[in-house]
C-alpha positions as CSV (number, residue, x, y, z in Angstrom):
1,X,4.3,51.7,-69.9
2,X,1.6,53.7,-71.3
3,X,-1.8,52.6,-71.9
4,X,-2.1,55.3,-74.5
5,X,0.4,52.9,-76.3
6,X,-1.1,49.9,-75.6
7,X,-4.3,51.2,-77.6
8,X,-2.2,51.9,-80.2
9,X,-0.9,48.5,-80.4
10,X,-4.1,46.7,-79.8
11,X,-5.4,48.4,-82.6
12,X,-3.1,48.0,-85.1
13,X,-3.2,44.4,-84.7
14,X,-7.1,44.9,-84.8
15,X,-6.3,46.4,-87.8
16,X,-3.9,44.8,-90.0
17,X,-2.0,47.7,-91.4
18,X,-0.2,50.7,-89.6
19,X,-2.0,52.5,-92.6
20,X,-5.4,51.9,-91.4
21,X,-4.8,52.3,-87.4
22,X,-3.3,54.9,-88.8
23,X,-6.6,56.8,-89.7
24,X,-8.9,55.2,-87.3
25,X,-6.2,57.0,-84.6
26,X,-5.7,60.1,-86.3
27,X,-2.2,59.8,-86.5
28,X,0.5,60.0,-88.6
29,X,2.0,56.8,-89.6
30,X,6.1,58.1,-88.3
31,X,4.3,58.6,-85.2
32,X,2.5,55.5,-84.7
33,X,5.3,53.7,-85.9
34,X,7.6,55.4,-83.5
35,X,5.2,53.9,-80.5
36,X,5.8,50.9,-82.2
37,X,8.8,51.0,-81.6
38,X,9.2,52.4,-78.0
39,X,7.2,49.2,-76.9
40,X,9.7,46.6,-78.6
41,X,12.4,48.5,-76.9
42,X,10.3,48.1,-73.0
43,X,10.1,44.4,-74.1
44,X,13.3,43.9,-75.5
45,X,11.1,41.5,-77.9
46,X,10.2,42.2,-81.9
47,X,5.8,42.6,-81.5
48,X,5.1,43.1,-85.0
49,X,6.0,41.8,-88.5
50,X,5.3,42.4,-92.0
51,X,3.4,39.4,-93.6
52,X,1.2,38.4,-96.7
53,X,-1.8,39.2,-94.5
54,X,-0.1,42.7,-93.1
55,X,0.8,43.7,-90.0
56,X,0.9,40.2,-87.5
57,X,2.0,40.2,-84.0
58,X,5.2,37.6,-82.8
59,X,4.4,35.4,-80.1
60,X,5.7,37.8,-77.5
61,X,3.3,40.6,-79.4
62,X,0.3,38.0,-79.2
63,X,0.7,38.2,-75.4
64,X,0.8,41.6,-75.2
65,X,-2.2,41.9,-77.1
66,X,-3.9,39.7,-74.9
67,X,-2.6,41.3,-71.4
68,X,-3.5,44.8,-73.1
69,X,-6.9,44.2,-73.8
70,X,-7.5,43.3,-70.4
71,X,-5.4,46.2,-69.6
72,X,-7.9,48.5,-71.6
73,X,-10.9,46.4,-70.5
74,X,-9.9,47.9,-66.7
75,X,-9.3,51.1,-67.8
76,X,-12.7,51.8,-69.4
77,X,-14.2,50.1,-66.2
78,X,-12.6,52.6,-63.8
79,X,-13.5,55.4,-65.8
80,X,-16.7,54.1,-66.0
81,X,-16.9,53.5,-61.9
82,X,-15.2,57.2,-61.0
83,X,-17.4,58.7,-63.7
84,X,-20.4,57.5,-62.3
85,X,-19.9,58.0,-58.5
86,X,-18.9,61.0,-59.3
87,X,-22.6,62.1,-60.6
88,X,-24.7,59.8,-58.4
89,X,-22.3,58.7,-55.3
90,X,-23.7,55.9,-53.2
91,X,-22.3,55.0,-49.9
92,X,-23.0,55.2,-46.2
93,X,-22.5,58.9,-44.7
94,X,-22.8,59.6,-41.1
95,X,-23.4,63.4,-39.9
96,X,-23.3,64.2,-36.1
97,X,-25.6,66.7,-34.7
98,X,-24.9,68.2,-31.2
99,X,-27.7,67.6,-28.5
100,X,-29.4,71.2,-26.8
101,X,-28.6,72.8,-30.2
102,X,-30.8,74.0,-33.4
103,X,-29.2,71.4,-35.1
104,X,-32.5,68.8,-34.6
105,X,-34.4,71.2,-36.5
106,X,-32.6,71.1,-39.4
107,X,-32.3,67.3,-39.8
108,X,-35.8,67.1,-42.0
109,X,-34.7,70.1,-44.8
110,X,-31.2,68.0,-44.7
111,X,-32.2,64.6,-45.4
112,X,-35.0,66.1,-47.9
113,X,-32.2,67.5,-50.0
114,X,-29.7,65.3,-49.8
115,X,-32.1,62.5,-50.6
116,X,-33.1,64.4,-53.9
117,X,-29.7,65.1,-54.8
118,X,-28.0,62.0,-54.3
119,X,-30.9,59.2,-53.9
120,X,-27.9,56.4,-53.6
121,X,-26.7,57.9,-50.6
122,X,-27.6,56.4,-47.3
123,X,-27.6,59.0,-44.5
124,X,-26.9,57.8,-41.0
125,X,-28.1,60.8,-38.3
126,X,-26.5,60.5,-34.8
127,X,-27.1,62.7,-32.0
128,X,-25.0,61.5,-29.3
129,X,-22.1,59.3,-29.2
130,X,-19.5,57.6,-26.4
131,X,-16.8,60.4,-27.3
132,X,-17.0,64.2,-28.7
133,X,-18.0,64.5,-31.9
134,X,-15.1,66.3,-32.9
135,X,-12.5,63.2,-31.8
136,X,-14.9,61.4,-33.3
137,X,-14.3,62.7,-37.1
138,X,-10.4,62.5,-36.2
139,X,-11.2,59.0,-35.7
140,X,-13.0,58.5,-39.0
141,X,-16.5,57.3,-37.1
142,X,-18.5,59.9,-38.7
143,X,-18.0,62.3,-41.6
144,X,-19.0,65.8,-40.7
145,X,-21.2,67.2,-37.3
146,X,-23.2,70.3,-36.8
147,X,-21.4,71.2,-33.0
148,X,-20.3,73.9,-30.7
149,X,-17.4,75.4,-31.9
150,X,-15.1,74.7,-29.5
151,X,-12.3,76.2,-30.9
152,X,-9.6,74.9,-32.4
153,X,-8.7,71.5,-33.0
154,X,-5.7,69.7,-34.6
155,X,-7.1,67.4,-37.7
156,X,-10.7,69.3,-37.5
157,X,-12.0,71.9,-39.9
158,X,-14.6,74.6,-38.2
159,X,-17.0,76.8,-40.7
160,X,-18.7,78.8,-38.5
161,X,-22.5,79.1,-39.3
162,X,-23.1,81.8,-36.5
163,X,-22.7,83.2,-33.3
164,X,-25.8,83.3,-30.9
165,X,-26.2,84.9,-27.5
166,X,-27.3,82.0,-24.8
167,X,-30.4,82.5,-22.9
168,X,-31.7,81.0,-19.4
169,X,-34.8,79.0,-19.9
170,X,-37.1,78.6,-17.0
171,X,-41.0,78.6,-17.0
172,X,-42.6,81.6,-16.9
173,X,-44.0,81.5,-13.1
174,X,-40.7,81.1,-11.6
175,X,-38.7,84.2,-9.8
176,X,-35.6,84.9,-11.0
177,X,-33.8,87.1,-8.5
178,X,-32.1,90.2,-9.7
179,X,-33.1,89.8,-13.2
180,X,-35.1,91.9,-15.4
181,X,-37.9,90.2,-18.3
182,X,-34.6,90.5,-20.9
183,X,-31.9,89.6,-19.1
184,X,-30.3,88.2,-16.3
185,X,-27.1,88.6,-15.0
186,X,-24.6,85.5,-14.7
187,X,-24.3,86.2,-11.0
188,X,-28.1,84.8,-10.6
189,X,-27.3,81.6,-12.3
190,X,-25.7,80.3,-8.9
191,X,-28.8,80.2,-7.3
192,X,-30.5,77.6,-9.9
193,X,-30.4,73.8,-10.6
194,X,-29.4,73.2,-14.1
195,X,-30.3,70.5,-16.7
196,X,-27.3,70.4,-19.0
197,X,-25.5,67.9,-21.1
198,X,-22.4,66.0,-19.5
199,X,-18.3,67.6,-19.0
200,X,-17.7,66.8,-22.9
201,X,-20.3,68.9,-24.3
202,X,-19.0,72.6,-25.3
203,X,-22.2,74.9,-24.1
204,X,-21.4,73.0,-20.7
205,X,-17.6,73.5,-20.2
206,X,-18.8,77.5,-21.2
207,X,-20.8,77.4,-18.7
208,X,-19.0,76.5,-16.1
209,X,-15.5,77.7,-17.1
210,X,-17.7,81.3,-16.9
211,X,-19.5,80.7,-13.7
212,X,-15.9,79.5,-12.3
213,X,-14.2,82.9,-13.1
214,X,-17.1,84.7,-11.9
215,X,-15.9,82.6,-8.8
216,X,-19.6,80.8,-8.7
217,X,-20.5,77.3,-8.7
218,X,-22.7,75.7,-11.4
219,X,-25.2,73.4,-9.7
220,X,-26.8,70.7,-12.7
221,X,-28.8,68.7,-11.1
222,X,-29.8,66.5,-14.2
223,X,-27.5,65.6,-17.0
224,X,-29.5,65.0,-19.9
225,X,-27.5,64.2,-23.1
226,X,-30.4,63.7,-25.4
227,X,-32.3,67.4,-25.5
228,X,-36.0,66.1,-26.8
229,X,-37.5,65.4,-23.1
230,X,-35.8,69.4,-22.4
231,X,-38.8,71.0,-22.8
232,X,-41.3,68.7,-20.5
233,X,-38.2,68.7,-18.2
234,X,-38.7,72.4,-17.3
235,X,-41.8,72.9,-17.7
236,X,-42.3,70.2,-15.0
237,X,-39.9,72.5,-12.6
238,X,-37.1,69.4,-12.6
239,X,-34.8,72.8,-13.9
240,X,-33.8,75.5,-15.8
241,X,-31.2,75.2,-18.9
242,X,-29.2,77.4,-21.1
243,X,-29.6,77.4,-24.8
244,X,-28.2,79.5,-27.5
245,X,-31.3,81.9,-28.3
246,X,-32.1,80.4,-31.7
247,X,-32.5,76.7,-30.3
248,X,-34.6,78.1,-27.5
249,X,-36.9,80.0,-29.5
250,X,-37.8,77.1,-31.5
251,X,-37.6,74.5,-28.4
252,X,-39.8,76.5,-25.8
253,X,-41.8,78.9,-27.8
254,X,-45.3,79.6,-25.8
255,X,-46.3,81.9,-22.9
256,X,-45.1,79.3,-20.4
257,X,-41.6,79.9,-20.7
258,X,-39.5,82.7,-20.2
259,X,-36.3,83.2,-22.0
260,X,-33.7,85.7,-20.5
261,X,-30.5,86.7,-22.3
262,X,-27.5,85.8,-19.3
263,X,-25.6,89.2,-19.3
264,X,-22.5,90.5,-17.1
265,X,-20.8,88.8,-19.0
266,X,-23.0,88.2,-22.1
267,X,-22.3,84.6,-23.2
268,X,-22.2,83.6,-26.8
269,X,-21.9,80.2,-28.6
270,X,-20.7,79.5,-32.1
271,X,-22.6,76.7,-34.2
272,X,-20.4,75.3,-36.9
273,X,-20.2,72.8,-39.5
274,X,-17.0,70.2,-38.5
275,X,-15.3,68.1,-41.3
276,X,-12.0,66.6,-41.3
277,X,-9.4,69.2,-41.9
278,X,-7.2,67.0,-44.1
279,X,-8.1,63.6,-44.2
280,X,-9.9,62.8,-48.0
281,X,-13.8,61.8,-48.0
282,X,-15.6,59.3,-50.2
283,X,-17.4,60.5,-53.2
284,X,-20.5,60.0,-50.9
285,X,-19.3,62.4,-48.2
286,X,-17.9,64.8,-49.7
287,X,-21.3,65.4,-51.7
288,X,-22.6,65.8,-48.4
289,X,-20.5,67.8,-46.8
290,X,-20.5,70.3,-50.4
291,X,-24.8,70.3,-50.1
292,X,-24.6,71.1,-46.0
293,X,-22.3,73.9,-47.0
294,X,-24.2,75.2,-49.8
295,X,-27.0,75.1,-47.3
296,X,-26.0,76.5,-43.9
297,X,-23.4,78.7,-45.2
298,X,-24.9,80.3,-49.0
299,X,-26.5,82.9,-49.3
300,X,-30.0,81.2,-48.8
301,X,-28.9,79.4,-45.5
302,X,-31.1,79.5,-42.2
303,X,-29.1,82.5,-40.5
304,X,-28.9,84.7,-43.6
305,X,-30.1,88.1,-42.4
306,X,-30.2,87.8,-39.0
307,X,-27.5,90.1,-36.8
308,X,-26.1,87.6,-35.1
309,X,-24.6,85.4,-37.7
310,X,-20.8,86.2,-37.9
């Protein structure tokens, strides 16, 4: 049954007369007539008949009327609903943002766009959670994550926002055995104590998946997963870390840190936004997910111009 039909109906017994639902329709009378018609035979029931008054519905065609204004009355409403979340969404959204990464820095321009875009919108920020953020948006607990790119991942969708050389942090006093003010060569990394996230984080499985065919040992003395106490962490001596060069330049800029770029192999990491790869979003999160996008990825986005975005 069509509701387009239903209208039809309801208003001819608004009405009175096929001739005036007729015109208030903009159809031809045959036509309207002929809808008319296709209802009675759904029903199996006479709706309408001719009277002194006009048009007049049968008792089976008064309660259609009634069931199809309520009918209608829903149909405006949902139209009405999807119309309106469509322009101004509302709804919880939960991004993930992966610890010893740039990602921190961009929280502030996020939620100040987002929250001028779509002021219905409640933004939830997590930085660390009890499983990898990338199971975790297979398992629907948050909606999109700024991560490692690990690579691929059944029922997770990677746009990579760019590729960044890592570099070993260490203040600036301390010697650094067979390394240059530049670089440093992976084979010196055995001989320092590391502060580095846990197993499940991607910059740490690089690390020691590369130190491991290099047939070296990654010592981390400290396993930190929240990155904000990093900087007073090394600067105290506690130990050195490895950062992607971008999140160290903005982490441990000053004189009393020295930033090397690890060489022999040189070791990159990709930074990409993570979204379910086919599972459907909420009005609310796919907004969100659209804006980070347009944001980290346009032409206006944080890497643009540099040469090591990919």
């Amino acid at each position: 049954m069509e509701t387009r039909r239903l209208r039809y109906f309801v208003t001819i017994v608004d009405s009175g007369t096929i001739t005036r639902a007729a015109e208030l329709l903009h159809l031809a009378q045959p036509a309207l007539s002929q809808h008319v018609s296709a209802l009675e035979s759904e029903f199996k029931q006479q709706l309408l008949v001719r009277s002194r008054r006009g048009i007049v519905p049968t008792a089976a065609g008064r309660s259609l009327y009634r069931y199809a204004q309520s009918i209608l009355r829903l149909e405006t409403e949902a139209h009405h609903e999807i119309n309106s979340e469509l322009s101004s969404p509302s709804g919880t959204v939960t991004i993930g943002l992966a610890p010893y990464s740039l990602a921190s820095s961009l929280t502030i321009p996020i939620l100040q766009t987002i929250r001028s875009r779509y002021p219905r919108i409640v933004l939830r920020i997590v930085e660390t959670l009890t499983v990898i953020h990338s199971q975790a948006i297979r398992m629907g607990q948050i909606d999109a994550a700024l991560v490692y790119d690990p690579g691929p991942i059944r029922g997770v969708k990677f746009d990579r926002i760019s590729t960044d050389p890592l570099v070993l942090v260490t203040p600036a006093d301390l010697e650094v055995p067979g390394a240059g003010e530049e670089e440093v060569p992976i084979s010196a990394l055995a001989d320092f104590e590391f502060i580095l996230p846990t197993r499940t984080h991607t910059l740490r499985n690089l690390m020691e998946q590369t130190l491991s065919r290099a047939g070296l040992e990654l010592k981390v003395l400290i396993e930190m997963e929240h990155s904000r106490p990093l900087r007073d962490a090394v600067a105290l001596g506690l130990g050195v870390t490895v950062l992607p060069r971008p999140a160290a330049e903005a982490r441990f800029h000053g004189n009393e840190f020295s930033l090397r770029r690890i060489t022999d192999p040189e070791l990159t990491a990709g930074f990409a936004l993570a979204t379910p790869d086919h599972e459907p979003m909420s009005a609310a999160a796919d907004a969100v997910v659209q804006t980070l996008r347009e944001m980290l990825l346009g032409p206006d986005g944080p890497w643009t111009g540099t040469d090591e975005g990919e």
